[in-house]
VOSEGU-405383 format. One line per 2 residues: number of its first residue (from 0); their letters; for each residue x negated, y, z negated of C-alpha. Coordinates in pm, 1 decimal, always signed. Layout:
NUM) A) X,Y,Z  ...
! end
This chain:
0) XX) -14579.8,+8944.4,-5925.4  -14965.1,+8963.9,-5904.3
2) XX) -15148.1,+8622.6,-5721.0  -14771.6,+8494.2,-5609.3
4) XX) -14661.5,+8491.0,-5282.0  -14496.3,+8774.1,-5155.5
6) XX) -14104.4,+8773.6,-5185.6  -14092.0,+9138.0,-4931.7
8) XX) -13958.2,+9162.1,-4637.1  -14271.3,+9203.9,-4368.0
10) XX) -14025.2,+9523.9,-4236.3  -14037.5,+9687.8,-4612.0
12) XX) -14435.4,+9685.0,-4647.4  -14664.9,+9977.8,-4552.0
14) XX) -14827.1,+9911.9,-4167.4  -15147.9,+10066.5,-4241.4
16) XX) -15389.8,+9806.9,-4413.4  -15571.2,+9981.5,-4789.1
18) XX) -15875.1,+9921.2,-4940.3  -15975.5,+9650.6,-5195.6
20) XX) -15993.5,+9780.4,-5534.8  -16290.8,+9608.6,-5610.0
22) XX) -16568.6,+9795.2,-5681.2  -16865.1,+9831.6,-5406.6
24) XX) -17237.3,+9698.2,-5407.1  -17338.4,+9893.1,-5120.8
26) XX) -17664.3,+10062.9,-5220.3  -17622.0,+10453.1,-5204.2
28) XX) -17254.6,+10390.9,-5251.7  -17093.7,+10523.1,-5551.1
30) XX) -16924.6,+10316.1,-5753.4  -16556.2,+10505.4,-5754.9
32) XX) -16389.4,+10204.8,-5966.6  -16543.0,+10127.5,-6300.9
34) XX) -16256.8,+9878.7,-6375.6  -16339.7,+9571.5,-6158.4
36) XX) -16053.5,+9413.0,-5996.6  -15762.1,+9588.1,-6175.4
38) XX) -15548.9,+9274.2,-6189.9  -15409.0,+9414.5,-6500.4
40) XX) -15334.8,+9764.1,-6368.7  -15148.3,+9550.6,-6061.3
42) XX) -14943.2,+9322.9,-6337.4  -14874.6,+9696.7,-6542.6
44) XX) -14758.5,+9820.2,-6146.5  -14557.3,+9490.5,-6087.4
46) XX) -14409.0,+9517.3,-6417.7  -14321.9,+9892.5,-6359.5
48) XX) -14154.3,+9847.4,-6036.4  -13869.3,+9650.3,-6208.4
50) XX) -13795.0,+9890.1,-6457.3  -13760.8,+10153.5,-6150.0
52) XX) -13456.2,+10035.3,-5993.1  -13280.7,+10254.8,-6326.8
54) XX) -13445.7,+10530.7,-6197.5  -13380.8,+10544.8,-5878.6
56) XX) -13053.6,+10328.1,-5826.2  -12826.1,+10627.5,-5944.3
58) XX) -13007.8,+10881.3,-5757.1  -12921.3,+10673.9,-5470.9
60) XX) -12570.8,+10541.0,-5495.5  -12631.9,+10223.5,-5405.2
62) XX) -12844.7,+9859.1,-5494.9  -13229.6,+9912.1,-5462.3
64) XX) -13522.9,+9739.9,-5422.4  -13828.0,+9847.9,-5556.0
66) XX) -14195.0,+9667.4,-5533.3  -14550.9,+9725.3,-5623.4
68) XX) -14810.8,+9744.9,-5327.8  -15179.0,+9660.2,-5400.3
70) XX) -15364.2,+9922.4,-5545.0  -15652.1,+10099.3,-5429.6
72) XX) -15904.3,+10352.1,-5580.6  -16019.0,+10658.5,-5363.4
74) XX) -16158.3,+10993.3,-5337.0  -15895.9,+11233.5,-5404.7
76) XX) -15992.6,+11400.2,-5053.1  -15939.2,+11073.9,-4854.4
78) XX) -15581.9,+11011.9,-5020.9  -15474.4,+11373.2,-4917.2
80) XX) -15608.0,+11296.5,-4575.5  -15414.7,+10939.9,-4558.6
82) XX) -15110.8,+11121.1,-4609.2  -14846.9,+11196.9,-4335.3
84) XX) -14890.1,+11565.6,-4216.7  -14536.8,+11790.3,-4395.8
86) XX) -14404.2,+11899.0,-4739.3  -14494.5,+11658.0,-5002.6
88) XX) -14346.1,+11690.0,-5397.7  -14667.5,+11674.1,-5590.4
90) XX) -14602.6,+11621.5,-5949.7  -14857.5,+11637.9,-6282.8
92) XX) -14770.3,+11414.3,-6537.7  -14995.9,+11480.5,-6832.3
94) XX) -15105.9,+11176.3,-7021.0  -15098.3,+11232.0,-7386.3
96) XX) -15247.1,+11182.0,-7577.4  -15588.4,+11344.5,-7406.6
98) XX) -15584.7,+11606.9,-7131.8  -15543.5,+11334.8,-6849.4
100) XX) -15286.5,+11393.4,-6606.9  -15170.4,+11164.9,-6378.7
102) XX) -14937.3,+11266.2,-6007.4  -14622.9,+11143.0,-5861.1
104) XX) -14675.7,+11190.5,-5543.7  -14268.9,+11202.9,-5306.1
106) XX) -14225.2,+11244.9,-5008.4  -13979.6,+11571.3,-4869.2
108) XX) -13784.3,+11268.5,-4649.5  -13719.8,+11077.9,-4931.2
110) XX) -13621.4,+11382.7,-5175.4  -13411.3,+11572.4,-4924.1
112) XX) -13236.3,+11194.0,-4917.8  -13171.6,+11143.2,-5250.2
114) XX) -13031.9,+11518.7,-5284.1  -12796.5,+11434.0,-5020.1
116) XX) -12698.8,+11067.1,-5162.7  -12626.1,+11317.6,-5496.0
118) XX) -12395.8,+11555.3,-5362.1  -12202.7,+11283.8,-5182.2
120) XX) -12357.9,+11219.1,-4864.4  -12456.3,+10915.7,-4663.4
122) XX) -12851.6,+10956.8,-4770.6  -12954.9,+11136.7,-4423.1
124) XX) -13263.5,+11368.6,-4473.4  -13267.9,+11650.1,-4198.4
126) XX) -13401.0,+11617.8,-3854.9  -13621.8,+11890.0,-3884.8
128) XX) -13847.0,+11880.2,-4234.5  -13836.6,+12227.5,-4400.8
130) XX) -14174.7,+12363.5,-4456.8  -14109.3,+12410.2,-4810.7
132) XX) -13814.5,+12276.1,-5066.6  -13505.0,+12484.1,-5142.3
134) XX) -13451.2,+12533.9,-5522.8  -13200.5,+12224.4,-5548.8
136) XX) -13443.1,+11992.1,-5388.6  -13711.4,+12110.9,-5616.5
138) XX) -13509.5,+12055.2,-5907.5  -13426.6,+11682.8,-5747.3
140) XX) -13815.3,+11629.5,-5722.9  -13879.8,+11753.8,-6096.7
142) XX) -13543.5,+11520.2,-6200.4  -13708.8,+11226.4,-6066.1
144) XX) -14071.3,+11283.5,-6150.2  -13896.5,+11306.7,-6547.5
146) XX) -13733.2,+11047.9,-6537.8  -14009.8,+10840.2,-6442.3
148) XX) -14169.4,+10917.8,-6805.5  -13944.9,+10681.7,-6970.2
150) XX) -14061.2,+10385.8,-6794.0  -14427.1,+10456.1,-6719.0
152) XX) -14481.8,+10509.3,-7097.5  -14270.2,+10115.3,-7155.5
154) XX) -14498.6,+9944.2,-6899.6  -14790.6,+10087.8,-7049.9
156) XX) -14704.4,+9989.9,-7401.4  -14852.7,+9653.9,-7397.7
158) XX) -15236.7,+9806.4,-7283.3  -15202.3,+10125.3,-7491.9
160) XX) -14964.2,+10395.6,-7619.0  -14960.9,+10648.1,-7352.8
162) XX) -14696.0,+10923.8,-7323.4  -14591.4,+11091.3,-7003.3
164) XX) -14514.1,+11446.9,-6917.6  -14370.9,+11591.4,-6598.8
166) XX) -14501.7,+11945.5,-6486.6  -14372.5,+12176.9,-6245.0
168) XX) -14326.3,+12027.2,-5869.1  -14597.4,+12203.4,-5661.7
170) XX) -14635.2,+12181.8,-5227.1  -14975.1,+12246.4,-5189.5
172) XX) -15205.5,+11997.9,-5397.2  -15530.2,+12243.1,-5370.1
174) XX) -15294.5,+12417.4,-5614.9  -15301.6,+12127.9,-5859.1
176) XX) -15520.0,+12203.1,-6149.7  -15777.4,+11979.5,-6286.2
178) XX) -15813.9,+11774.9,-5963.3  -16121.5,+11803.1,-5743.5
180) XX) -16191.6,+11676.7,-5341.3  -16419.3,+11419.0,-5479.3
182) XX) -16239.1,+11272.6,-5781.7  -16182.2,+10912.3,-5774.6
184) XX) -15835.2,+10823.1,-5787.2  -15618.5,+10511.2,-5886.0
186) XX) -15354.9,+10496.3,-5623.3  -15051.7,+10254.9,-5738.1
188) XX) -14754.2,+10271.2,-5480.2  -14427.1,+10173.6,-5479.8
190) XX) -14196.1,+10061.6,-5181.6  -13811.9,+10183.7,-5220.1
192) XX) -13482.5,+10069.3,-5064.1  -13113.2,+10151.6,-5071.2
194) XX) -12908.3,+9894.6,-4923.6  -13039.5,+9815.6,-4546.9
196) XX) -13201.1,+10182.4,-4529.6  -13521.0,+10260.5,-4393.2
198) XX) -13735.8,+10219.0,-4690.8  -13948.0,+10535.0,-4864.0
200) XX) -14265.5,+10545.1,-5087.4  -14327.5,+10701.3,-5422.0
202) XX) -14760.0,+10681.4,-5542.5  -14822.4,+10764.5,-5896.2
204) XX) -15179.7,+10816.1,-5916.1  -15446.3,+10848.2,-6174.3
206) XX) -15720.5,+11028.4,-6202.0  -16015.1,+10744.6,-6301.6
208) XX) -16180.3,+10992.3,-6563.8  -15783.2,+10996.9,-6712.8
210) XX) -15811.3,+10596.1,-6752.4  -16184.7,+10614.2,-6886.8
212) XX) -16098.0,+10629.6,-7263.6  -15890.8,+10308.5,-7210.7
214) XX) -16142.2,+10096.3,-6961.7  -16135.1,+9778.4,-7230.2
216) XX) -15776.3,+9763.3,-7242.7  -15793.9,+9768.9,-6856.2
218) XX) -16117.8,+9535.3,-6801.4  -15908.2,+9269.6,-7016.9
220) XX) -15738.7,+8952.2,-6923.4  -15396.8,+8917.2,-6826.2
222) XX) -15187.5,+8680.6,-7053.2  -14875.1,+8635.6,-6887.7
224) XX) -14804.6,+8331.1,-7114.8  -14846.0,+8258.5,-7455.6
226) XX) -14965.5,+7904.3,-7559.4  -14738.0,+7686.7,-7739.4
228) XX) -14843.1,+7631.2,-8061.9  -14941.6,+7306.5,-8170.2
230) XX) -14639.0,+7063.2,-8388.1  -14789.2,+7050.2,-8719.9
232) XX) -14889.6,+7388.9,-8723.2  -14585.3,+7525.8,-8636.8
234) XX) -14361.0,+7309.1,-8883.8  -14617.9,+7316.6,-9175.1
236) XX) -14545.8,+7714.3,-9099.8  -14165.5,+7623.2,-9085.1
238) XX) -14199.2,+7449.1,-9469.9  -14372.8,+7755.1,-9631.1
240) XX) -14167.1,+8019.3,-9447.7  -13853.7,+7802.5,-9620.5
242) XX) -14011.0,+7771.5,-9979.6  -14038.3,+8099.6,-10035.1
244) XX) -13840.2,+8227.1,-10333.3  -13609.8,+8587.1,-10287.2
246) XX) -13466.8,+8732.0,-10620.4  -13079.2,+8737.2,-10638.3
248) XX) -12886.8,+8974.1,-10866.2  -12572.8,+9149.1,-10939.5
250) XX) -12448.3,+9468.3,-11061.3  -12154.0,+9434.8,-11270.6
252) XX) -12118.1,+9793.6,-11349.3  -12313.7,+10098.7,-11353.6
254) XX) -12152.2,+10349.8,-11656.2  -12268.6,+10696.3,-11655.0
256) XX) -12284.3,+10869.4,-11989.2  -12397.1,+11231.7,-12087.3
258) XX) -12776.2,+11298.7,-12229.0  -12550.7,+11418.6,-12559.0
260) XX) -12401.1,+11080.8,-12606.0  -12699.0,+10852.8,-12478.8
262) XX) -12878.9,+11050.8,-12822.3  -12572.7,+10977.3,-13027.3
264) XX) -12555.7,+10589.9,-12977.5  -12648.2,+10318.7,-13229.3
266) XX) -12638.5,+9944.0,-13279.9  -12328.6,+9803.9,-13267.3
268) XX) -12190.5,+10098.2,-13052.1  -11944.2,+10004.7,-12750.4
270) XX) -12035.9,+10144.1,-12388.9  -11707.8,+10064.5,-12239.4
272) XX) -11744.3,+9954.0,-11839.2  -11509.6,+9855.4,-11603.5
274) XX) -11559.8,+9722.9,-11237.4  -11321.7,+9595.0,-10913.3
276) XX) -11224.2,+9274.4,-10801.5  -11542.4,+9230.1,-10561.4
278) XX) -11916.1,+9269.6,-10733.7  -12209.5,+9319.3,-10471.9
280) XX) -12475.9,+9052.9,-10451.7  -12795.4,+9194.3,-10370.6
282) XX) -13099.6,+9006.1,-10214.1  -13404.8,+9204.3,-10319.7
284) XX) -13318.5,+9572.0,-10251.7  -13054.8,+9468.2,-9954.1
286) XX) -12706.6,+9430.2,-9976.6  -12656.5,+9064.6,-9898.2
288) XX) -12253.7,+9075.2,-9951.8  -11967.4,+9075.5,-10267.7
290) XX) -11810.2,+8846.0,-10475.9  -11585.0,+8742.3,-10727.5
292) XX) -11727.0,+8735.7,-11081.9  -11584.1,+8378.6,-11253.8
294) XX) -11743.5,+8062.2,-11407.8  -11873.8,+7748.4,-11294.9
296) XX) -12017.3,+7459.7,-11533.7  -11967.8,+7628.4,-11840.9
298) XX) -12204.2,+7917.1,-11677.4  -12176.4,+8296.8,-11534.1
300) XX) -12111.1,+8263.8,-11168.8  -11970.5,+8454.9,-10862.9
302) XX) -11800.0,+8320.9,-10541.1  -11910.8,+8457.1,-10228.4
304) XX) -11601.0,+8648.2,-10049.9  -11823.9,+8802.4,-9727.0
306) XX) -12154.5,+8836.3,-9616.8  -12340.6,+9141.3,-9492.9
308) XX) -12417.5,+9042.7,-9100.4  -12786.7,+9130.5,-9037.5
310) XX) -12881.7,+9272.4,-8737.5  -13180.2,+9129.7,-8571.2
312) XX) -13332.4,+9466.3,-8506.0  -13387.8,+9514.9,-8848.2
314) XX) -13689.2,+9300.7,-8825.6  -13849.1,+9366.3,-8541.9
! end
């Protein structure tokens, strides 16, 4: 989590020290980062990485670890140039809604190992790095960078609604449309695990004009606790949520009669009706259960024989 201290193994984090997200003063310098310090893009990234284990855990056959590095904002140039040298999966997601589109950025390693792990093997990539991805490992790269959607849209939820698309994989990233040498970039990575393996990387990255339509959702505090609130409040709450007064009823029977005989009927006509052992008791509009029709204190009554469980879901 963000401003605790590190629970990662020193052997599992990158060896090649990042930039500070905060934004520089440096006259002549532009400003790349319009957010500040991003703490709450780093608690959305810490937040994220949990929910990634069910992504990749399958893929890989066996328990995973997945954590959030700090984040860093870039020229889209100088993150290309960062980058190992070899075949890289680069994958659009397009933010909706808006035009946005955000990358998943995999490594050919760490696809070519999870391919492997898939058809049965131990998880070894090749020796030798192809210069460019057979159709299966292609499809591997576009499986992943789908199933990444899922979570990516839950972890944004609390900021804003964002939905997540996954494009076609592409090898070359001067191919990628949209995305320009001197864009500034939001680089979130994430360190990956299976068992005692070497560990790999995944970056999603965002484009910062992408994330300009939500900058007060991502200038905001962090809340990662709710105040408790105060006694009296919360029981005078308590006493009116408990005085308040739901309509009970009961259907005896519900006779259905032709238009011809509904004109034909009088005073003092019979509508005959007939109904089963159980009646249903009805809270509102909602079933609440059924009963037995009887009498109790010289008055109409019915004794409860079940009750309708309600689910919990209902009212969220």
């Amino acid at each position: 989590m963000v401003n605790e201290p590190a629970t990662t193994a020193k052997a599992d984090r990158r060896e090649r020290p990042r930039d500070s997200a905060e934004p520089s003063s440096a006259l002549g310098v532009a400003n790349l980062n319009p957010f500040g310090d991003l703490h709450t893009m780093q608690h959305l990234s810490a937040r994220l990485a949990r929910s990634l284990r069910g992504v990749f855990e399958p893929l890989l056959r066996a328990e995973t670890r997945v954590w959030a590095e700090p984040l860093v904002v870039q020229r889209f140039a100088d993150y290309r140039a960062e980058r190992p040298e070899g075949l890289t999966a680069w994958v659009p997601l397009k933010i909706t809604p808006g035009t946005g589109r955000a990358l998943a950025v995999l490594d050919a390693g760490f696809v070519l190992e999870m391919l492997d792990r898939f058809f049965g093997g131990p998880g070894v990539a090749p020796a030798a790095i192809p210069n460019e991805f057979s159709a299966t490992a292609e499809m591997m790269a576009a499986r992943v960078a789908r199933q990444l959607a899922a979570p990516l849209t839950v972890a944004w939820e609390p900021l804003v609604r964002l939905g997540f698309e996954a494009g076609n994989v592409e090898v070359n990233a001067s191919m990628l449309a949209d995305l320009d040498a001197d864009d500034a970039m939001v680089v979130t990575r994430f360190g990956i695990a299976a068992g005692d393996g070497e560990h790999r990387r995944l970056d999603l990255v965002y484009p910062v004009a992408a994330l300009k339509p939500h900058t007060l959702s991502l200038t905001g505090k962090v809340h990662t606790k709710s105040a408790e609130p105060e006694p009296e409040w919360r029981n005078g709450i308590t006493r009116a949520v408990m005085a308040v007064q739901f309509p009970v009823r009961s259907v005896l029977a519900e006779p259905v009669i032709s238009l011809a005989r509904l004109m034909e009927l009088k005073e003092g006509d019979v509508i005959p009706i007939s109904f089963g052992p159980e009646v249903p008791v009805m809270i509102g509009t909602d079933r609440f259960g059924a009963g037995t029709v009887g009498t109790s204190n010289g008055r109409a009554a019915i004794r409860l024989n079940s009750i309708v469980r309600i689910n919990e879901e209902d009212f969220r």
